[in-house]
C-alpha positions in Angstrom: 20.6 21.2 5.0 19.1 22.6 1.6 16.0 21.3 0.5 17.4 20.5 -3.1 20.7 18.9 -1.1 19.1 17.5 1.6 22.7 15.6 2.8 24.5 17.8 1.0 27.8 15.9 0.7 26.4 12.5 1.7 24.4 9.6 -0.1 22.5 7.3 1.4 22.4 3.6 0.5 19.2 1.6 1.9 18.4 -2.2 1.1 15.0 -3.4 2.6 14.2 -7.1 3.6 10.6 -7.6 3.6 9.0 -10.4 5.4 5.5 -11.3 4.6 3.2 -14.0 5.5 1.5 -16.0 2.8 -2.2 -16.5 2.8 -2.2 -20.4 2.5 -4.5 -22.5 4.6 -2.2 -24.8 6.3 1.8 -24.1 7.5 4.5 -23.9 5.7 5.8 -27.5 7.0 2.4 -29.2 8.3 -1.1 -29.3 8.8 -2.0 -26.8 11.3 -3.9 -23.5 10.6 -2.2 -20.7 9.0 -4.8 -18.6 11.0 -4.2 -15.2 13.3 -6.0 -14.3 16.3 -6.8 -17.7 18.2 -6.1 -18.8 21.6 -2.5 -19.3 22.3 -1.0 -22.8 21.4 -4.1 -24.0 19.5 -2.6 -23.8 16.1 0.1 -26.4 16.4 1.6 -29.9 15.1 4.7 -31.7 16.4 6.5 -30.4 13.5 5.9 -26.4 14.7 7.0 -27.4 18.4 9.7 -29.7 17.5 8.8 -33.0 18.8 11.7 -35.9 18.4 10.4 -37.7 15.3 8.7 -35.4 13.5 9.5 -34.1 10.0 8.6 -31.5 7.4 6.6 -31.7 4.4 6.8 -28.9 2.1 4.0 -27.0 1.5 2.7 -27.0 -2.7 0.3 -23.9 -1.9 3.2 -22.0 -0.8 5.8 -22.7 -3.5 2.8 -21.9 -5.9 2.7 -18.4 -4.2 6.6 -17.6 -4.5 6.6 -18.6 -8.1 3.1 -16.2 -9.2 5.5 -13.4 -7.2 8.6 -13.9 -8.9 6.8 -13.5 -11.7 4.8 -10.8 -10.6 8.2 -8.5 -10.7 9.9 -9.9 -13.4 12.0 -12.6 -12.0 14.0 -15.7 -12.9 12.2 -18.9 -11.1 15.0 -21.2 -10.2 14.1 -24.6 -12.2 16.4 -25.9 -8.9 15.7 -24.5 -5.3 16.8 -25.5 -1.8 15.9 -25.2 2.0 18.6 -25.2 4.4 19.4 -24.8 8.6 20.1 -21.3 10.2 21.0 -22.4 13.4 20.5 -20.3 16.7 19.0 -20.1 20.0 15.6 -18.1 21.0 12.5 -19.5 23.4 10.2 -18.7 20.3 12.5 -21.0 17.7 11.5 -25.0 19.3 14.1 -26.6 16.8 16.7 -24.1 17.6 17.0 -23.5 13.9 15.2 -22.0 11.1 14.3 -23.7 7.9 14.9 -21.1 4.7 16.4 -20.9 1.9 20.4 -19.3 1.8 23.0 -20.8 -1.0 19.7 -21.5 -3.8 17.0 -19.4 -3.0 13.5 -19.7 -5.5 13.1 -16.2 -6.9 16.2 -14.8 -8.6 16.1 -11.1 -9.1 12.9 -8.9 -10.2 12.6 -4.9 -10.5 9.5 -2.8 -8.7 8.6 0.3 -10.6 6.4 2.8 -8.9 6.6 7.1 -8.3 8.1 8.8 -5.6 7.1 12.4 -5.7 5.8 12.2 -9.2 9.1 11.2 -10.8 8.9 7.6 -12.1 11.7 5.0 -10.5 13.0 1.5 -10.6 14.4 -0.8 -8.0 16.2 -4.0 -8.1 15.5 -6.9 -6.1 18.2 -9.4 -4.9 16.7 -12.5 -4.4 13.7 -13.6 -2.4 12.8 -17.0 -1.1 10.6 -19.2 1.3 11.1 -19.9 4.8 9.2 -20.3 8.4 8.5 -18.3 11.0 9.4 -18.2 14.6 6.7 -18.1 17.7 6.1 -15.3 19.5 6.9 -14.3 22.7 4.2 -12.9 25.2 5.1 -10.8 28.4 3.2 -10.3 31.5 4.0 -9.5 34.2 5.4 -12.0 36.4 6.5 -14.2 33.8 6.6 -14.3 30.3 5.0 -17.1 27.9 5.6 -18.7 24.1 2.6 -18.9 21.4 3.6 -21.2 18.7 0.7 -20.1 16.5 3.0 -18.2 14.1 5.6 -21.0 14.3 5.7 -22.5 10.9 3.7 -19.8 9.3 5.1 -19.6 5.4 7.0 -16.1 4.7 8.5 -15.0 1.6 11.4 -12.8 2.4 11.8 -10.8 -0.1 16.0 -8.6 -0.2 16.7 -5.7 -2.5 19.4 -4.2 -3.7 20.9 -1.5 -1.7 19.5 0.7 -4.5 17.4 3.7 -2.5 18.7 6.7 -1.8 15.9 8.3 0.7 13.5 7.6 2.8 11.0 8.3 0.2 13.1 5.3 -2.1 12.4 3.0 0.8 8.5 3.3 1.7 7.6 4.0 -2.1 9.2 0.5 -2.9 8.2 -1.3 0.1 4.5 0.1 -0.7 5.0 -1.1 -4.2 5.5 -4.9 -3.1 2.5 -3.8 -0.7 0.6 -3.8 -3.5 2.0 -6.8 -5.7 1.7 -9.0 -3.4 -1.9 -7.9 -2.2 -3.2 -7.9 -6.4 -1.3 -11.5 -6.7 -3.5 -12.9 -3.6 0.4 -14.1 -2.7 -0.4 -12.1 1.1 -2.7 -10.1 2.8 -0.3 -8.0 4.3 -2.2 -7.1 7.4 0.4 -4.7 9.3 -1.0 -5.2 12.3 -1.2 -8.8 12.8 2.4 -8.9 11.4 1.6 -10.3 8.1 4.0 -7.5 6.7 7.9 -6.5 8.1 10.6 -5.3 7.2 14.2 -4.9 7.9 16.1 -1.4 6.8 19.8 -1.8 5.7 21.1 1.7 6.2 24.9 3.0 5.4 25.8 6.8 4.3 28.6 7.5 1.8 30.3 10.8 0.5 28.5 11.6 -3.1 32.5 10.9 -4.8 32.4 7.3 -3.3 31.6 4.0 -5.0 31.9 1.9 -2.1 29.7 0.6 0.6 30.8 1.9 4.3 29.6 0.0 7.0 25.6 -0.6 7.4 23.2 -1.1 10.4 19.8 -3.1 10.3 16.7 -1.7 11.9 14.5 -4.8 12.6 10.7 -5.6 12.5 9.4 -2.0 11.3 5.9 -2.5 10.3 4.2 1.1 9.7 5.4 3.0 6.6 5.0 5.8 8.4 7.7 4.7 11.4 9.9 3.3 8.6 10.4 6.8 6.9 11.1 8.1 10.5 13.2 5.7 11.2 15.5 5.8 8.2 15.7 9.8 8.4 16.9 9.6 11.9 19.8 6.6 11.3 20.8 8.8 8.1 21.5 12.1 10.4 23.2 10.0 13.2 25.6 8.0 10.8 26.0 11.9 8.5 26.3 13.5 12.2 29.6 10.9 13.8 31.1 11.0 10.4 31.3 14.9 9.8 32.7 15.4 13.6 35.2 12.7 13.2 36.4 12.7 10.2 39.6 10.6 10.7 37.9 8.0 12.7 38.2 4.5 11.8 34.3 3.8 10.0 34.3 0.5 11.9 34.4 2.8 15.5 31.9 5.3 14.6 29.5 2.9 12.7 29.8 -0.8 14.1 27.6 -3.1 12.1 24.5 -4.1 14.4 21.3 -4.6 14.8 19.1 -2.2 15.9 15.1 -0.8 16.9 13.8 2.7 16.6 12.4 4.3 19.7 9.1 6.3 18.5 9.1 8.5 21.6 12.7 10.1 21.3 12.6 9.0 17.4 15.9 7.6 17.6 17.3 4.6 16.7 19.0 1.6 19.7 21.4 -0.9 19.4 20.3 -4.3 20.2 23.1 -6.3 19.6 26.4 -6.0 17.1 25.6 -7.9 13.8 26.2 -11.6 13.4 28.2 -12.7 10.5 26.6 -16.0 8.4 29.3 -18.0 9.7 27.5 -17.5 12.9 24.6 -19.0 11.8 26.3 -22.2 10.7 24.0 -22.6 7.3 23.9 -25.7 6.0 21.7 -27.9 3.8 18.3 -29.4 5.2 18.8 -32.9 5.4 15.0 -34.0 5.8 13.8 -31.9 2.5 14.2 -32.6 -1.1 15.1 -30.2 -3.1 12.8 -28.2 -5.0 12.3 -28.7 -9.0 9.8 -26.8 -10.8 9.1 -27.0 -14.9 8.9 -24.9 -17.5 5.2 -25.6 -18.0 4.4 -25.2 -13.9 5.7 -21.6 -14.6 4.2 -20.8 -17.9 0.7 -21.7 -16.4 1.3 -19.6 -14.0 2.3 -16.6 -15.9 -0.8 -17.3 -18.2 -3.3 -16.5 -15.2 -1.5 -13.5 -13.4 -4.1 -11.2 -12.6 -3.6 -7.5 -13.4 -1.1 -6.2 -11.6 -0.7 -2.3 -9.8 1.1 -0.7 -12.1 -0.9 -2.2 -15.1 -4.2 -0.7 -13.6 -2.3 2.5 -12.7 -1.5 3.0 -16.6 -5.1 2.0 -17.6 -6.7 4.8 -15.4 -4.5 7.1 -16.3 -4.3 6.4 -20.4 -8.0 4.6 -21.0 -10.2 6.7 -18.2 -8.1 9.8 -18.3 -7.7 9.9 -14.3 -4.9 12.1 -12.7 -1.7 10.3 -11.9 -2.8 11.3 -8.3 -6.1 10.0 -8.4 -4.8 6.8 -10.1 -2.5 6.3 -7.3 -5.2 6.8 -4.8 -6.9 3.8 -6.0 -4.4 1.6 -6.4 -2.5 2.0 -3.9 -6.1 0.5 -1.7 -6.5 -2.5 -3.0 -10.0 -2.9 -1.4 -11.1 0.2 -2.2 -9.7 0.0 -6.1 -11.5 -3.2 -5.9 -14.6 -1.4 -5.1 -14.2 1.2 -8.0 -13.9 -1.8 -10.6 -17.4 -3.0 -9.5 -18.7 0.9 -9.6 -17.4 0.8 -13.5 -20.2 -1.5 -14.2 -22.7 0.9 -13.2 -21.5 4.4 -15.0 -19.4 5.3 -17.9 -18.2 8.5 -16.1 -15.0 7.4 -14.1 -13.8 10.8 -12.9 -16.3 11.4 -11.1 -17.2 7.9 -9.6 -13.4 8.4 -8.5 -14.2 11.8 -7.2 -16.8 10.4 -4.7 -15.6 7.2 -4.0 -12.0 8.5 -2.8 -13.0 12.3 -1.9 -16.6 12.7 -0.7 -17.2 9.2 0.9 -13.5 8.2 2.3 -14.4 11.9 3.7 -17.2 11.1 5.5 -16.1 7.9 6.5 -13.1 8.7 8.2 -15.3 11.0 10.1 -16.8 7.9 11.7 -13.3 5.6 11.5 -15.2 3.4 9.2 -15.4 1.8 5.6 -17.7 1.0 3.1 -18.0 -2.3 3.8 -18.4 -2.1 7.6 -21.1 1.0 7.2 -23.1 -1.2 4.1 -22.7 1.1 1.6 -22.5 -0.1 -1.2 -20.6 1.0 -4.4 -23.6 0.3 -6.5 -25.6 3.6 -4.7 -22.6 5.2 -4.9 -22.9 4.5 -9.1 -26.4 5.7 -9.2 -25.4 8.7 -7.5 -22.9 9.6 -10.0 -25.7 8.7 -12.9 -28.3 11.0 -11.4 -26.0 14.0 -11.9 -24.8 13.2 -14.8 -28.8 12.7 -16.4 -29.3 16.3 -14.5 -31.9 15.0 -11.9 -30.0 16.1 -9.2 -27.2 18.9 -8.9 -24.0 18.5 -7.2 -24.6 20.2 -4.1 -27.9 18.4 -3.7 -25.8 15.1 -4.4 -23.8 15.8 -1.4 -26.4 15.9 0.8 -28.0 13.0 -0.4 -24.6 11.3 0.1 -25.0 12.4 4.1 -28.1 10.4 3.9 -26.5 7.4 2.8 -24.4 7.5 5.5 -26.9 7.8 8.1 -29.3 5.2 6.8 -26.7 3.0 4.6 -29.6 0.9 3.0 -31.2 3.6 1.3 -30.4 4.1 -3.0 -29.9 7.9 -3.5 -33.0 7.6 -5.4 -35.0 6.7 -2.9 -33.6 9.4 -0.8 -34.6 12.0 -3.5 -37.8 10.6 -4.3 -38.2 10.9 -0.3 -37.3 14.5 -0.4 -38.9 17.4 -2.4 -36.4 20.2 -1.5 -33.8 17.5 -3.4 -35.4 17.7 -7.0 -34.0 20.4 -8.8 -35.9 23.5 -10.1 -35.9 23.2 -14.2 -39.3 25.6 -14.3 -38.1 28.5 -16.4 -40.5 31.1 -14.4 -38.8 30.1 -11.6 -35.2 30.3 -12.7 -35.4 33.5 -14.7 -36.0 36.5 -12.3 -32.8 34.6 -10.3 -31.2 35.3 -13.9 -31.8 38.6 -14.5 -31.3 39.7 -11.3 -27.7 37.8 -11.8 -27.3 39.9 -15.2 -28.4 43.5 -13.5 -25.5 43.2 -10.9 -22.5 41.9 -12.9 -22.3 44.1 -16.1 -18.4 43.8 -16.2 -18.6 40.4 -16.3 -21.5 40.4 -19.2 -18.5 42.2 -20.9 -15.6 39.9 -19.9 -17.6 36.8 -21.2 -17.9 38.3 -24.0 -14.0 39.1 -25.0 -13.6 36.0 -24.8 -13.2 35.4 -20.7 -15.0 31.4 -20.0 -14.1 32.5 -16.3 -16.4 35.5 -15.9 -19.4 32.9 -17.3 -18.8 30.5 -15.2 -18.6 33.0 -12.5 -22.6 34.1 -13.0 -23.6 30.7 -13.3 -22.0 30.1 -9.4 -24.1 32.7 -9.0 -27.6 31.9 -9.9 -26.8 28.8 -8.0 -25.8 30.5 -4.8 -29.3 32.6 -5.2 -31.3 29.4 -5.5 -29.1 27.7 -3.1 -27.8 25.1 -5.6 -31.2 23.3 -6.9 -31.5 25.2 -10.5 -30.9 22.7 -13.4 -27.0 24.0 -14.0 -27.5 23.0 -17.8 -31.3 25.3 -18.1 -29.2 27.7 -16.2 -26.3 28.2 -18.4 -28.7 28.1 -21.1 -30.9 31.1 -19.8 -28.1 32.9 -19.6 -26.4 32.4 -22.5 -29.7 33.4 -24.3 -29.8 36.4 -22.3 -26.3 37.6 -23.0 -26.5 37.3 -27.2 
């Protein structure tokens, strides 16, 4: 397969159902802690284990949530919203049922925009509404256990269109709500604690074809990284039984089901064939009202949305002047974009605050599988770092090692470290600098005369190196100057 035509005659046609956990205090249905990481079976009501009497109360926090998201991506909030039953059976399900929302979910439609290798896209979401989630279940080795912690926890489920056409569509948009939903404070989208999954719909088509063929559903992926795996593999198994049986009936070769992916042969494994709704026996939950929300709930709501990704992402790029790389660096880290906000406050030069924050320090810290916060450094040394080049006290290679400091003894300002140091302070002293100069002058005649037709390259190229000769702790600026004097 070309590069260009990467499935040559086929076209892939992914939908995504992302399930994440919202950040409320208390359940979607009761009282208990919405918390992660306790002892088992701690974090529990008679409502979250199903005991005969007990009922739900909707939770305000978490309809306040799924409305700021909605309008996050554009939306239409339902003004009239309702929970219903999906029955089945599990050990980790106590009621036998969930409670969600099927015939009138809360958020009606929406549309992510983001880049996927630098060429701007849009993706349409379905629907996405509010329901609870199940227990978990915990094997040992003799025997195997339920933790109902995470029964009851709210989730927003959040469908798309089957609108992507690669696996590049799929984890650029599902980084995209990443991001939304992290800016909106709707989730915290921890991976690893399962605060974020999702569900890939998958079905190939020939290019010529408007129809849907049949579709399979890889469940619970939560790395961006698997997902993309995951999706590439599905696509070459479904392109791979279609082109060697071509007359097959579709519902042989691709029987709609539910599957995992296997990260050590990277393939993907049935699990079961696919239920239909009808299986599920929806109907509507008899012991909640329905939802109503107002015109003014929702326009007080819209009036304090914070600033969302893509918002932030066109004012680095149009007010700071940062690369649409760079930009995207940022924002895709919340925390970390978060961090270069506060450094704004403390320099005027954003390049290069971005430059060290997600270069030279994320550099070093990755080094030592650590951030920021957990090291104590803080973005305010990081600042003054970035304000002694700029006012010429230090140079740039003396910066760097000053940042090596900071990262060895966190507390310390980089002034402090090159008030501490005398090899640190540059050398401005003329008498010093000028032998370096001429000396720089005598050997590169040609590129005396380059400089002076007009090539900026050839300058630059002696000013590296008077710096190499004083091993980068002339002035640049009394540098450039010497020699500029020189040449004329």
């Amino acid at each position: 397969m070309s590069r260009d035509h990467p499935y040559e005659d086929w076209q892939p046609v992914i939908g995504l159902e992302i399930h994440t956990q919202l950040n409320t205090r208390t359940k979607l249905f009761s009282r208990a802690p919405n918390r992660f990481g306790c002892e088992p079976n701690t974090n529990i009501s008679f409502v979250d284990t199903a005991q005969p009497g007990s009922l739900p109360v909707l939770n305000r926090e978490a309809v306040k949530k799924a409305v700021t998201l909605g309008l996050a991506v554009g939306a239409r909030i339902a003004r009239y919203s309702r929970f219903d039953r999906k029955s089945y059976f599990y050990p980790d399900c106590p009621r036998n049922y969930q409670i969600t929302q099927f015939d009138y979910p809360i958020i009606l439609g929406g549309e992510i925009e983001t880049e996927v290798s630098g060429q701007l896209k849009k993706f349409s979401i379905e629907h996405a509404h509010i329901e609870d989630d199940a227990g978990m279940l915990k094997h040992f080795n003799t025997f195997a256990g339920v933790d109902f912690n995470r029964a009851g926890v709210p989730l927003i489920e959040i469908v798309s269109k089957p609108c992507m056409h690669s696996p590049k569509d799929a984890v650029a948009y599902a980084m995209a709500i990443k991001a939304v939903l992290e800016y909106t404070d709707v989730s915290d989208c921890n991976m690893e604690e399962g605060g974020l999954r999702m569900d890939v719909n998958i079905s190939v088509r020939k290019k010529n074809e408007t129809i849907l063929r049949n579709r399979i559903e890889i469940k619970n992926m939560n790395s961006f990284a698997n997902m993309e795996m995951a999706i590439e593999s599905e696509i070459k198994r479904q392109i791979g039984l279609y082109t060697a049986h071509p007359d097959k009936d579709w519902d042989e070769l691709i029987p709609k089901g539910t599957f995992r992916f296997d990260l050590e042969s990277k393939q993907t494994i049935m699990l079961r064939k696919k239920e239909s709704h009808d299986d599920y026996r929806y109907f509507p939950e008899p012991d909640l009202p329905p939802v109503f929300i107002s015109d003014e709930y929702i326009n007080e709501i819209q009036a304090n949305l914070p600033e969302l990704p893509r918002q932030r992402f066109a004012r680095y790029t149009e007010k700071l002047g940062l690369s649409h790389y760079n930009a995207s660096l940022l924002v895709d880290n919340k925390a970390l974009c978060d961090q270069y906000e506060e450094g704004l406050k403390h320099t005027k030069n954003a390049a290069s605050l971005c430059n060290w924050l997600t270069v030279e320090f994320v550099g070093r810290l990755k080094e030592r599988d650590a951030t920021l916060n957990s090291l104590g450094i803080s973005i305010e040394h990081i600042a003054e770092l970035v304000a002694l080049i700029d006012a010429g006290t230090i140079t740039g290679k003396i910066a760097k090692a000053v940042a090596d400091i900071m990262v060895e003894s966190p507390g310390k300002s980089p002034t402090q470290i090159v008030e501490e140091n005398p090899d640190f302070k540059p050398i401005s002293d003329l008498s010093a600098i000028e032998p370096m100069v001429d000396q720089v002058l005598a050997e590169n005649p040609d590129s005396i005369e380059l400089f002076k037709s007009g090539r900026d390259k050839a300058f630059n190229y002696m000013v590296g190196q008077v710096m190499k000769l004083c091993k980068g702790k002339a002035n640049p600026t009394v540098v450039r100057d010497l020699l500029l004097k020189k040449i004329k």
